[in-house]
FIKE-185328 format. One line per field, with one value per residue (C-alpha): residue number from 1; residue in one letter; x, y, z. Coordinates in Angstrom, 2 decimals. Layout:
num c(NUM;...) .
residuo c(a;...) .
x c(X;...) .
y c(Y;...) .
z c(Z;...) .
END
This chain:
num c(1;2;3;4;5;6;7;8;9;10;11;12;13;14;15;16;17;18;19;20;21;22;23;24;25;26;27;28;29;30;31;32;33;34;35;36;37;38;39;40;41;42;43;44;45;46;47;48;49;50;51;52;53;54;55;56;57;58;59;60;61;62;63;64;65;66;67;68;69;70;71;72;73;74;75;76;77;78;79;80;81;82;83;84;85;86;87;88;89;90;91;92;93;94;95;96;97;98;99;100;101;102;103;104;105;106;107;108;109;110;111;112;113;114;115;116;117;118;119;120;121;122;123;124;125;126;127;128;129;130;131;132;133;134;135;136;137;138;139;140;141;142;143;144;145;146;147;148;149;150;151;152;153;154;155;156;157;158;159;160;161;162;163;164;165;166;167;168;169;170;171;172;173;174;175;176;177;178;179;180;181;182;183;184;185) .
residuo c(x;x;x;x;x;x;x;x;x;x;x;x;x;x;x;x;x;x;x;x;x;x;x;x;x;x;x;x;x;x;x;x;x;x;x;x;x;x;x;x;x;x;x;x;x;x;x;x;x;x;x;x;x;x;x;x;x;x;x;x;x;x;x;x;x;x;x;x;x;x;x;x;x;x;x;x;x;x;x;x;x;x;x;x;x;x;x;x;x;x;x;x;x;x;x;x;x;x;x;x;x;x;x;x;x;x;x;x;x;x;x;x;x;x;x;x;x;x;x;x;x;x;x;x;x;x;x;x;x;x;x;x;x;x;x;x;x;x;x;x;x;x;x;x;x;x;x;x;x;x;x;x;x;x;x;x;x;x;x;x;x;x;x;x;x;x;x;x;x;x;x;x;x;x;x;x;x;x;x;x;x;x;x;x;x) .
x c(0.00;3.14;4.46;1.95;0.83;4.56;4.47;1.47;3.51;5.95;4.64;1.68;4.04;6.07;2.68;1.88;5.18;5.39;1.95;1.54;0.23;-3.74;-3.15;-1.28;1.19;2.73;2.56;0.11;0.32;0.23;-2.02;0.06;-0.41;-4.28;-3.84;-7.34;-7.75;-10.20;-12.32;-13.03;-15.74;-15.80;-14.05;-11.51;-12.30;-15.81;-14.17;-11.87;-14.67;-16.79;-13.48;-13.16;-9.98;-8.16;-4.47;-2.87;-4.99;-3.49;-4.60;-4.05;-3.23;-5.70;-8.11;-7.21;-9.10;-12.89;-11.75;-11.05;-14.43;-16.59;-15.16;-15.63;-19.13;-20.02;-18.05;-20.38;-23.69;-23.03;-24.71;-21.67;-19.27;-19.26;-16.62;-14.23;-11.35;-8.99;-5.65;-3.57;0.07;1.68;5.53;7.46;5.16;2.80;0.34;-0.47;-3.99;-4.62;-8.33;-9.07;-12.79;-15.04;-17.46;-20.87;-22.87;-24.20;-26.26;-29.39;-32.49;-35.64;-39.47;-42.20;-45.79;-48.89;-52.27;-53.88;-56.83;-56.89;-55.88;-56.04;-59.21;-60.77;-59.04;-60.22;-63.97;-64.78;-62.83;-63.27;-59.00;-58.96;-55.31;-55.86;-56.06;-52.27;-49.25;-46.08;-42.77;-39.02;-36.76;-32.89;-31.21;-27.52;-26.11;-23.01;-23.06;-19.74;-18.41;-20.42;-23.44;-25.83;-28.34;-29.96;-33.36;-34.99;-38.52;-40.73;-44.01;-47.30;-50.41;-53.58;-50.99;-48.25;-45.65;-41.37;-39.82;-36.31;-35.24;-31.90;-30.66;-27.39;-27.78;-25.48;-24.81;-23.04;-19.89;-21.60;-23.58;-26.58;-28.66;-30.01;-31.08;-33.84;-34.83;-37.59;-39.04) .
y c(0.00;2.41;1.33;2.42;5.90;6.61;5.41;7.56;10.55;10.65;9.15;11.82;14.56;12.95;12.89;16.50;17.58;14.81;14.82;12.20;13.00;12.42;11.47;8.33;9.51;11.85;15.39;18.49;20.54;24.52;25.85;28.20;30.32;30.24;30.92;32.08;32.09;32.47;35.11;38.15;39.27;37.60;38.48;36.86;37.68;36.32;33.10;32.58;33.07;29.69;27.10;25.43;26.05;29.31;30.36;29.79;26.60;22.86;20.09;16.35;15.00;12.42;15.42;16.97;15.16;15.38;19.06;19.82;17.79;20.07;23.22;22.77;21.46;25.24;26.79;25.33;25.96;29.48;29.84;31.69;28.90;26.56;24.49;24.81;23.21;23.01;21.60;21.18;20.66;19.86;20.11;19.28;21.28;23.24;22.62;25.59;25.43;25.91;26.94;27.62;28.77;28.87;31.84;31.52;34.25;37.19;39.20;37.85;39.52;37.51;37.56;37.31;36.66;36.95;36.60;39.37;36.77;33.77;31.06;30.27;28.73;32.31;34.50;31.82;30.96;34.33;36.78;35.51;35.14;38.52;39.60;42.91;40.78;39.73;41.19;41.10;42.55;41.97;41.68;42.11;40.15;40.98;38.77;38.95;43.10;44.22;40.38;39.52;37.68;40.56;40.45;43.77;42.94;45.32;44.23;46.01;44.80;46.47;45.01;44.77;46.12;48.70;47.89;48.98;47.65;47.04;44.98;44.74;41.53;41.57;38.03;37.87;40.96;39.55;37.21;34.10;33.78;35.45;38.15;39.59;42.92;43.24;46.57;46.76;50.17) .
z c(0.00;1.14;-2.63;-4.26;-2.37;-2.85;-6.65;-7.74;-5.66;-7.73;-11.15;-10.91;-11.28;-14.47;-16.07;-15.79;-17.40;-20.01;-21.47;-24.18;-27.55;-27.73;-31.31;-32.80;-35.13;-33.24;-33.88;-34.54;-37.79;-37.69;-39.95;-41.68;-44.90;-46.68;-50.17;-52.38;-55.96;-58.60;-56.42;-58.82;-56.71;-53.96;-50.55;-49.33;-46.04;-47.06;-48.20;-44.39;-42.62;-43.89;-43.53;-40.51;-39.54;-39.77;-39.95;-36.57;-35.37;-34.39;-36.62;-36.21;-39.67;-39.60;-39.14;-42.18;-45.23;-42.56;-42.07;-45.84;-46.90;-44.50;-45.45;-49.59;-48.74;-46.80;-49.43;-52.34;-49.73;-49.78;-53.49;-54.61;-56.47;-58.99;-57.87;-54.73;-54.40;-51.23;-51.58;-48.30;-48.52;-44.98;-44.58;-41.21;-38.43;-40.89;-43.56;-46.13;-48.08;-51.74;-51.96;-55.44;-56.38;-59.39;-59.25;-60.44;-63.07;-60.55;-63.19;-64.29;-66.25;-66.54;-67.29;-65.02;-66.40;-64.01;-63.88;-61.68;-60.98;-57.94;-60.23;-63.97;-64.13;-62.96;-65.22;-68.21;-67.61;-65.50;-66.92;-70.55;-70.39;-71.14;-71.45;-69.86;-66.70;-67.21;-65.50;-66.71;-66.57;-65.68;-63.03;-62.69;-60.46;-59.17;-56.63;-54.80;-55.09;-52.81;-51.97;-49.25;-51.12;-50.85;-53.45;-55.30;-57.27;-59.81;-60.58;-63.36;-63.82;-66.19;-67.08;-64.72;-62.17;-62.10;-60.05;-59.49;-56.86;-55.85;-52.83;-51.13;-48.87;-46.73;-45.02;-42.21;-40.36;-37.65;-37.99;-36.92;-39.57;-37.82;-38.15;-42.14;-42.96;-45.98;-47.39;-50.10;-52.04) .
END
C-alpha cells in the first residue's frame, strides 16, 4: 500500500510535465499560410470566414481530409461557387492550403408573367381570359453586389398592375452567420 501511495507521488508529477500526444502519429500541424484564388468578386475575407480552420490553429493529420471535406461542402452551400477546391500541402510542423474557387454568373435579367386573378381557371372561364387581366414585366437580379453575397433585385411589372420595386438583402450581419437585414421600395 506504502508502494503504491509513494508510486502515484511521484509518477503523478512525471505525467503533468510529459503529457503524451492524444493522437497516434505523433505530432500536430500549424495551420500556416491560406492561399485564395479564382475570387473576382468575392471576398476573401468572405471566403476565411466559412473554412473550418483558420491560420494559426493545431490540426491532427488524420483530421485533415474530414476538415477539408466540411469546409468545400459550406463553401459550395453558400450559393456563390461553382466548384471549390482546397488543396492542403503539410511540410514538417505546418500545412499551407490551396483553396481555389469557381465563381458563379451574378447578373441575371428575366421575365415574369402573371395573372392578376386567384388562379387560372378564374381569369379563363370568369374573366373571358382577357389579357388585360395579365401582369407582366421583368426583373434584374444581381447577386453577390460588394463580396459579401448581398443580393440587389430590380422588378418592373405592367399590365392589370403597375408595379417597381427594388429589394436589397445583406444576409449575415453579424460574424456568426446570424442576423439579415432586408430593405424593399
Amino acid at each position: 500500500m506504502k508502494i503504491t501511495f509513494l508510486a502515484i507521488i511521484f509518477l503523478l508529477p512525471a505525467l503533468c510535465v510529459f503529457p503524451q500526444n492524444r493522437y497516434a502519429h505523433g505530432e500536430l500541424l500549424a495551420v500556416g499560410n491560406i492561399y485564395v484564388s479564382g475570387n473576382e468578386k468575392t471576398n476573401e475575407a468572405y471566403i476565411l470566414k466559412y473554412l473550418d480552420f483558420k491560420q494559426g490553429d493545431l490540426i491532427s493529420p488524420s483530421a485533415l481530409p474530414g476538415l477539408v471535406k466540411v469546409s468545400q461542402q459550406r463553401l459550395i452551400n453558400t450559393s456563390l461557387f461553382l466548384e471549390v477546391e482546397i488543396q492542403p500541402e503539410a511540410g514538417d510542423s505546418l500545412v499551407d492550403f490551396y483553396i481555389t474557387v469557381k465563381e458563379r454568373w451574378y447578373f441575371f435579367v428575366y421575365p415574369t408573367v402573371e395573372l392578376a386573378d386567384r388562379s387560372f381557371n378564374e381569369w379563363w372561364v370568369i374573366q373571358g381570359h382577357n389579357p388585360n387581366r395579365v401582369d407582366y414585366g421583368l426583373n434584374l437580379r444581381y447577386n453577390n453586389l460588394f463580396g459579401r453575397n448581398e443580393r440587389l433585385v430590380f422588378s418592373i411589372q405592367y399590365g392589370y398592375s403597375t408595379i417597381l420595386k427594388m429589394d436589397y438583402e445583406v444576409p449575415f450581419i453579424k460574424t456568426k452567420n446570424r442576423g439579415g437585414l432586408t430593405f424593399s421600395f
